[in-house]
VOGU-3710 file (C-alpha; in Angstrom, 3 decimals, decimal comma):
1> xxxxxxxxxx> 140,621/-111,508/-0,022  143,054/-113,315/2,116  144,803/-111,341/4,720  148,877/-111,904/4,946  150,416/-111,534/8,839  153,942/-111,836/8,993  155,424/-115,432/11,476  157,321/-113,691/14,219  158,144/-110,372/12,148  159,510/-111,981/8,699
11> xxxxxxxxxx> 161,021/-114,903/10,282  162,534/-115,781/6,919  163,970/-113,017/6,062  165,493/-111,526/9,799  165,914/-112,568/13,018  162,685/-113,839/14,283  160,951/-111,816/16,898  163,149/-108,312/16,820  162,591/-105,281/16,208  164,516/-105,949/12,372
21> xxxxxxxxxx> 162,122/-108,661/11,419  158,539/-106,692/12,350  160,604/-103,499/10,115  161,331/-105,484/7,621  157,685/-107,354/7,557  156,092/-103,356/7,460  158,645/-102,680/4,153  156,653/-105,468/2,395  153,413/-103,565/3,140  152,246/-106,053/5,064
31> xxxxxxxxxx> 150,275/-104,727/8,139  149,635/-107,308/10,436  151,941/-109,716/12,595  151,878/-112,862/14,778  154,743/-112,843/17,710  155,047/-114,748/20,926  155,402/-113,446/24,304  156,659/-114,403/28,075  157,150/-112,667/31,052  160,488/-111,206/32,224
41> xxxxxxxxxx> 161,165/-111,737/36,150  160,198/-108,300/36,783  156,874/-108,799/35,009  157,421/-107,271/32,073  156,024/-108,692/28,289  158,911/-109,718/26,166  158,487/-111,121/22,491  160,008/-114,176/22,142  159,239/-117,269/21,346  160,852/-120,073/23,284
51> xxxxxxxxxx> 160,747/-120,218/27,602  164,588/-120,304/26,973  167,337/-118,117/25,726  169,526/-121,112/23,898  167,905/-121,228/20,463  168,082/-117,509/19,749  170,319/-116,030/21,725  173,106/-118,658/22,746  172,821/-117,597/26,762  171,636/-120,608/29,198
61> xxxxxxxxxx> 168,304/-120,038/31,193  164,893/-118,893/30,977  163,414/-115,693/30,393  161,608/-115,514/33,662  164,686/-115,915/35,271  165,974/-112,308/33,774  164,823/-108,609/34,222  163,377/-106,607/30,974  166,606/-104,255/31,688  168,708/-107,411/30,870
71> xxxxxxxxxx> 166,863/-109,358/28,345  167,065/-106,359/26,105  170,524/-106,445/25,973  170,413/-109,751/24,802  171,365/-110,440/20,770  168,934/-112,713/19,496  170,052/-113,285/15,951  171,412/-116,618/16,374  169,579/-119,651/14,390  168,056/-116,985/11,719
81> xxxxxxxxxx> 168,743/-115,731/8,764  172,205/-113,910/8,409  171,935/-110,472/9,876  174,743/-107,991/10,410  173,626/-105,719/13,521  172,950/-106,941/16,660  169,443/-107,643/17,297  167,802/-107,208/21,093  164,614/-109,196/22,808  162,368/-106,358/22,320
91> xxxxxxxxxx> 159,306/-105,343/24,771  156,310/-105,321/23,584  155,977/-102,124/24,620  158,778/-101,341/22,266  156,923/-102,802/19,307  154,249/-101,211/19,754  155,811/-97,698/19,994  157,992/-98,578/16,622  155,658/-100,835/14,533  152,280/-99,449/13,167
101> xxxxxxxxxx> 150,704/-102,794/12,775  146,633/-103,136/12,038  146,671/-105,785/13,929  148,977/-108,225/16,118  148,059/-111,859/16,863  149,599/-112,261/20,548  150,203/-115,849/21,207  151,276/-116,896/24,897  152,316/-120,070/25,598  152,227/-120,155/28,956
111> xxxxxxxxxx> 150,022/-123,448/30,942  150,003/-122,002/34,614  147,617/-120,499/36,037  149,322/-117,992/38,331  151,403/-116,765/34,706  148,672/-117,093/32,095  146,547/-114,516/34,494  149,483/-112,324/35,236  150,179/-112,197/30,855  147,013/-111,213/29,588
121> xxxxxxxxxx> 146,461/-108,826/32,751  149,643/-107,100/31,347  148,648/-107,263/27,929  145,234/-105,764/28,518  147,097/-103,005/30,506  149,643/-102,271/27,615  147,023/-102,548/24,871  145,183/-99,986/26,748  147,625/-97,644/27,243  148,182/-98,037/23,459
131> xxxxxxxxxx> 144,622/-97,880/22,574  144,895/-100,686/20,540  142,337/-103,077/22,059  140,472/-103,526/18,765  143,658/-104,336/16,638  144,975/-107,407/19,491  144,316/-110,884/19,197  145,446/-113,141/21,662  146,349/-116,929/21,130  146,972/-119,775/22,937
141> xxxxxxxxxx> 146,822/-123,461/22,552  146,724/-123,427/26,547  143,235/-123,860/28,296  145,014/-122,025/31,176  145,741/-119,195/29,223  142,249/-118,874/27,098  140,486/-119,744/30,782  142,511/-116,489/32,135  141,184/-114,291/28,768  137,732/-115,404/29,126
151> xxxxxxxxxx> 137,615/-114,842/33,241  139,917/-111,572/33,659  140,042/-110,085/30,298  136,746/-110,668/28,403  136,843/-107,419/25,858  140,266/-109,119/24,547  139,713/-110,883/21,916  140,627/-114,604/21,903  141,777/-117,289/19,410  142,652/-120,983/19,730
161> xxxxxxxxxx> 145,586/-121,926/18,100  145,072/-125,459/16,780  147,944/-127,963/16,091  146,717/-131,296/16,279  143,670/-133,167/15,237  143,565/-135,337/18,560  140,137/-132,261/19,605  138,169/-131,300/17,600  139,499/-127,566/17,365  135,976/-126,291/16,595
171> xxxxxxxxxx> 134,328/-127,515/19,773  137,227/-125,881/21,878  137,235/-122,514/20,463  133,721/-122,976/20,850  134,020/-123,684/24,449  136,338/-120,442/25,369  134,726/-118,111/23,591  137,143/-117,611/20,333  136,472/-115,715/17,252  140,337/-116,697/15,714
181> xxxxxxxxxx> 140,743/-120,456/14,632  144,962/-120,029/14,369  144,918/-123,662/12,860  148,171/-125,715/11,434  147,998/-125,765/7,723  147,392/-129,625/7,672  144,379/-128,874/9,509  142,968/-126,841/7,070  140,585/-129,194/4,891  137,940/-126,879/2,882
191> xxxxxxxxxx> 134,874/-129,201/5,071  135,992/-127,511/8,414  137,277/-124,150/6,846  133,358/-123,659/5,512  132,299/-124,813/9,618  134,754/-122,835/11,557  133,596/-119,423/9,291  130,065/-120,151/9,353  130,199/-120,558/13,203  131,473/-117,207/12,855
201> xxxxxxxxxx> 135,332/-117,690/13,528  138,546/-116,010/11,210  140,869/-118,704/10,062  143,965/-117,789/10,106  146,530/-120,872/8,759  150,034/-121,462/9,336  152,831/-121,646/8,554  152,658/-120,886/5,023  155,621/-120,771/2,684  155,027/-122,533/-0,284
211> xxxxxxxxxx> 153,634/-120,187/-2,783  151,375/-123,047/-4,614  150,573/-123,821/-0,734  149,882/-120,058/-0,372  147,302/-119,832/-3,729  145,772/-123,106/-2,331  145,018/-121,777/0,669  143,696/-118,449/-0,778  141,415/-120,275/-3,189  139,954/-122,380/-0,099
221> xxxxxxxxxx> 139,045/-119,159/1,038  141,188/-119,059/4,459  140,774/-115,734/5,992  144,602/-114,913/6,811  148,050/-116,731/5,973  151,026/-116,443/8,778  153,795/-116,992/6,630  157,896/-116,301/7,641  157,898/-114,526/4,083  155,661/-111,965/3,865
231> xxxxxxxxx> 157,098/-110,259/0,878  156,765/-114,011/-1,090  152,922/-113,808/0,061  152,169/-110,258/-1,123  153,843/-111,269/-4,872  152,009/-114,379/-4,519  148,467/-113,378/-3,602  148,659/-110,292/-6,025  149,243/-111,738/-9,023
//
């Protein structure tokens, strides 16, 4: 059975990585999400995807330049799908007060070394004040960052989120300890699928769309889909 998680909410479908677009991934039914985090000025974990405010919100900067107080009065609905009401940078905090997920892929992009260990020191705090330990994944494509998990936050679990075929992504998420392969879809040949589960890692392939892309994957046997339509996935996978 392949497991759907919804691409920053329902990217598709509402403004990626608000409060709207994890709601509206939890109408489909579909219980688990992927989001992207960075630290506010003051320290704080705020879900969005890009060091800068330009794509989604149409304010020059970065985030770490703001306070939480600020960033969350920030509309970030620009660049998406049409959506009526304003739509804030949420905390993560926030998320996880609102959105009953089963479990959240965390993915920080953050490379230095001072940031990555002040991220997942905050997201280990948050997740336990949540009890939610066991339902958080956290991703990174950054050796910095999957360093900091291994060294400073060893009961989080880890993936490796794999774009590019210039390492072999196997040996890496070897190397840090991983037990998620997030791996680009044109990664995903059925030869290292079968390797990366029998060495004991979930696969989890983005970003999915297509629905002939979506029953390919499924029959490969790929543990999870991240797709920006959620609600295409569940119609897709069902029938």
């Amino acid at each position: 059975m392949t497991l759907i998680y919804g691409h920053r909410g329902a990217k598709g479908e509402a403004p990626e990585n608000t409060l709207a677009s994890f709601q509206r991934c939890l109408e489909h039914g579909v219980t688990r999400c992927e989001l992207d985090l960075h630290l506010s000025r003051d320290g704080e974990l705020m879900v969005i995807h890009d060091p800068t405010l330009k794509r989604t919100t149409g304010r020059r900067g970065k985030v770490v330049q703001h306070d939480a107080e600020e960033l969350v009065t920030l509309d970030a609905r620009q660049g998406g799908p049409g959506w009526k009401a304003p739509c804030p940078i949420p905390r993560l905090e926030t998320l996880f007060e609102q959105c009953p997920f089963e479990h959240w892929q965390l993915e920080v992009k953050i490379a230095s070394r001072v940031r990555a260990a002040r991220t997942v020191l905050a997201i280990q705090a948050l997740a336990e004040r949540f009890g939610i330990k066991d339902r958080i994944t956290v991703t990174s494509s950054s050796r910095e960052v999957l360093r900091a998990l291994r060294r400073l936050t060893p009961e989080l679990s880890r993936g490796l989120v794999a774009e590019y075929n210039w390492l072999d992504p196997l040996k890496v998420a070897a190397h840090h300890g991983c037990s998620m392969l997030a791996l680009n879809w044109t990664l995903c040949t059925p030869e290292r699928l079968l390797k990366a589960q029998k060495a004991g890692l979930h696969v989890s392939v983005w970003t999915v769309n297509e629905p002939s892309l979506m029953r390919r994957l499924a029959d490969f046997g790929v543990d999870s889909i991240i797709t920006d339509y959620p609600g295409l996935a569940v119609d897709t996978l069902k029938r």
